[in-house]
Every structure is written in structure tokens, then in C-alpha cells.
N, C-alpha and C positions, 0 to 999 in steps of 0.2 A: 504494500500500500504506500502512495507516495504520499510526501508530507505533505500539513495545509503550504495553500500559499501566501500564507501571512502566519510562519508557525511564532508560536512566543516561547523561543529558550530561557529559562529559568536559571538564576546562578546554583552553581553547583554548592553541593549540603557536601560539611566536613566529613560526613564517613562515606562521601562517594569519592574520595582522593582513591584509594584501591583502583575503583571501578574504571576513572578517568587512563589512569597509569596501565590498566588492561585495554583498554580502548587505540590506546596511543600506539601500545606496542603491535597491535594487529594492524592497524592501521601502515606503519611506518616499518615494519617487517622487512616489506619487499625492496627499499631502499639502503638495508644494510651492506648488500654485497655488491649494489652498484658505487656508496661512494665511500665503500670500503671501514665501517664501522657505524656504530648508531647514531641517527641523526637527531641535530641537539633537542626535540622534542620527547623523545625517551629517554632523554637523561634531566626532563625538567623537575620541579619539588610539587604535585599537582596540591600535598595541604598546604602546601604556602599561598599557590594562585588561590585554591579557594579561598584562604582568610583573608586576601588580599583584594577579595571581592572582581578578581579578575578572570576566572573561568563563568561559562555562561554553556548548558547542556541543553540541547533537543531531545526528548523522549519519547517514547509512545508505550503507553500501556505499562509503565515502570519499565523497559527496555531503554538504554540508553543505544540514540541511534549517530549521534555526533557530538562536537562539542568545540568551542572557539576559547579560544584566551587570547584577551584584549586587555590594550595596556594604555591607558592615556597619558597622550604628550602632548606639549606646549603649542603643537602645528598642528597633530592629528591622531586618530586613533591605532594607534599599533596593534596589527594582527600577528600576534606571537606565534600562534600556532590555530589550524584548522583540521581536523582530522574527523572521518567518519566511517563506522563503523563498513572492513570490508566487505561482510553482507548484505549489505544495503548501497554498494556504489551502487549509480543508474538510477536511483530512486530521488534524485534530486534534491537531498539531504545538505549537499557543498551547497549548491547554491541558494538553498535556503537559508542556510548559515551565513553565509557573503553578505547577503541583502539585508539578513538582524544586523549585522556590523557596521553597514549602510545608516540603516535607520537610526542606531546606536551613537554611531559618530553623527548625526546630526541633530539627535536628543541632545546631546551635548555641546552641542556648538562649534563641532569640528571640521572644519570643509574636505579634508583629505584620510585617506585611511595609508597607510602605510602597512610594508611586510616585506621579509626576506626569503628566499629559500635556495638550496644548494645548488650552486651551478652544473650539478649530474641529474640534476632532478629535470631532465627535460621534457618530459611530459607536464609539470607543473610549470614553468615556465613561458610554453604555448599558451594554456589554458588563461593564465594571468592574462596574457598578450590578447588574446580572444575577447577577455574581460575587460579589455579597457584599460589594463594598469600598463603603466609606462617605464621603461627601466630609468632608473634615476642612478645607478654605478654599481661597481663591481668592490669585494675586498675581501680579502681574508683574515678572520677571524675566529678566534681558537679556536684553531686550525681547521674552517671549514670555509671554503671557498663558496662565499655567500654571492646574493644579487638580489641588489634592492630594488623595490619597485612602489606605485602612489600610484591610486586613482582618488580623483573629485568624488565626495562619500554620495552628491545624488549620482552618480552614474552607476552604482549595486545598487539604490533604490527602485529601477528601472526594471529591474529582471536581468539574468544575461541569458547570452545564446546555451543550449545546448547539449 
């Protein structure tokens, strides 16, 4: 079943730190042997984002089916990490999550969302590209060869392709 299209994620509850860190890891699995060890969202503190009031989960039926951690900055809302559960790629879970962060960064008065991800990851990359976000540079950074990237927070309000 795909999600609504106006789903409302919920901040994550402290004893779902487990759940999130099992999520993460299935999700970001297949990414280990492309850029050769785990990428920095499986090595995140998920009870620290929750007390920090910055993870935010999609559910259904008590199933957690995705989940964002966002981090507000001075310019824009930082997308730390997006991840959704592999059983449910296709179900249009990412981009329901995209467009809460949309909506999210402009609750708060943010025009731009920002995010990084590994420069072997290029299926995510395209997909950004597809979305609208625009590469703003390149760096490495302990020791993962990052690429940053911004879109205008209404352009995920919008829907994207796909």
C-alpha cells in the first residue's frame, strides 16, 4: 500500500533508537561494498537524534516504513540522512519523506534544504539531480568522499518525478 500523499511523520519516541539503527542498517547495507565500509548513517547515535528532537519516522500500522533526520541551520534545513525501509522501495515512501522536509523547512522559515551523500553512491546522486537539487561542491570528509547539494525547500513541496 503506498503512503498518503500528504503523510505526517511523527518525531521518533526514545525507545525507537533500536528500531531506527535497524532501519538504517537494511536500508544502507547495499552501499557497504560499493564505497568500501559503512556509510556515515550507520555509524550515526539514533538516541541522541531522537533527544535532539531531530529524527522524524513514517509509519503504518506501528511498522516503521522510513525515516529523515533533519538538522536546522542558519540558511537551511539539513537533511542528514533519509532512509526507507528496503521492503517498501517503489512505494513512494523517499518521496514522501522529501516533501515532509519540504514542508518542514518552510514551517520554519527556511528557503533551502541542504544534504550530502557519497560520491559512489550514484544512483542517489541522479535521483537528487532529477529532484531539483543542484550540486553546490565536492570534499572529503572523514574520510568519505562527500557531494553536496540545495534545492529551494518549495521545489519538494511540489511533488517530484518518479
Amino acid at each position: 500500500m503506498a503512503p498518503p500523499s500528504d503523510p505526517s511523520p511523527r518525531l521518533a519516541r526514545p525507545d525507537e533508537a533500536p528500531a531506527l539503527a535497524a532501519l538504517v542498517r537494511r536500508a544502507y547495507a547495499p552501499w557497504v561494498p560499493v564505497i568500501g565500509r559503512p556509510p556515515a548513517p550507520m555509524q550515526d547515535d539514533y538516541a541522541a537524534r531522537i533527544a535532539a528532537g531531530q529524527a522524524w519516522v513514517l509509519e503504518e500500522d506501528g511498522v516503521l516504513l522510513g525515516l529523515v533526520v533533519i538538522e536546522e541551520h542558519p540558511a537551511c534545513l539539513w537533511l542528514d540522512n533519509v532512509a526507507v525501509d528496503p521492503a517498501r522501495h517503489g512505494a513512494g515512501i523517499g518521496r514522501a519523506l522529501l516533501r515532509f522536509v519540504g514542508r518542514e523547512a518552510r514551517r520554519r522559515g527556511l528557503p533551502e534544504i541542504g544534504l550530502i551523500t557519497n560520491e559512489k553512491m550514484a544512483s542517489n546522486i541522479a535521483l537528487y539531480r532529477r529532484l531539483g537539487f543542484t550540486e553546490r561542491g565536492r570534499r572529503l570528509e572523514k574520510g568519505f568522499h562527500r557531494v553536496e547539494f540545495r534545492i529551494a525547500a518549495g521545489q519538494l513541496l511540489a511533488g517530484s518525478p518518479g
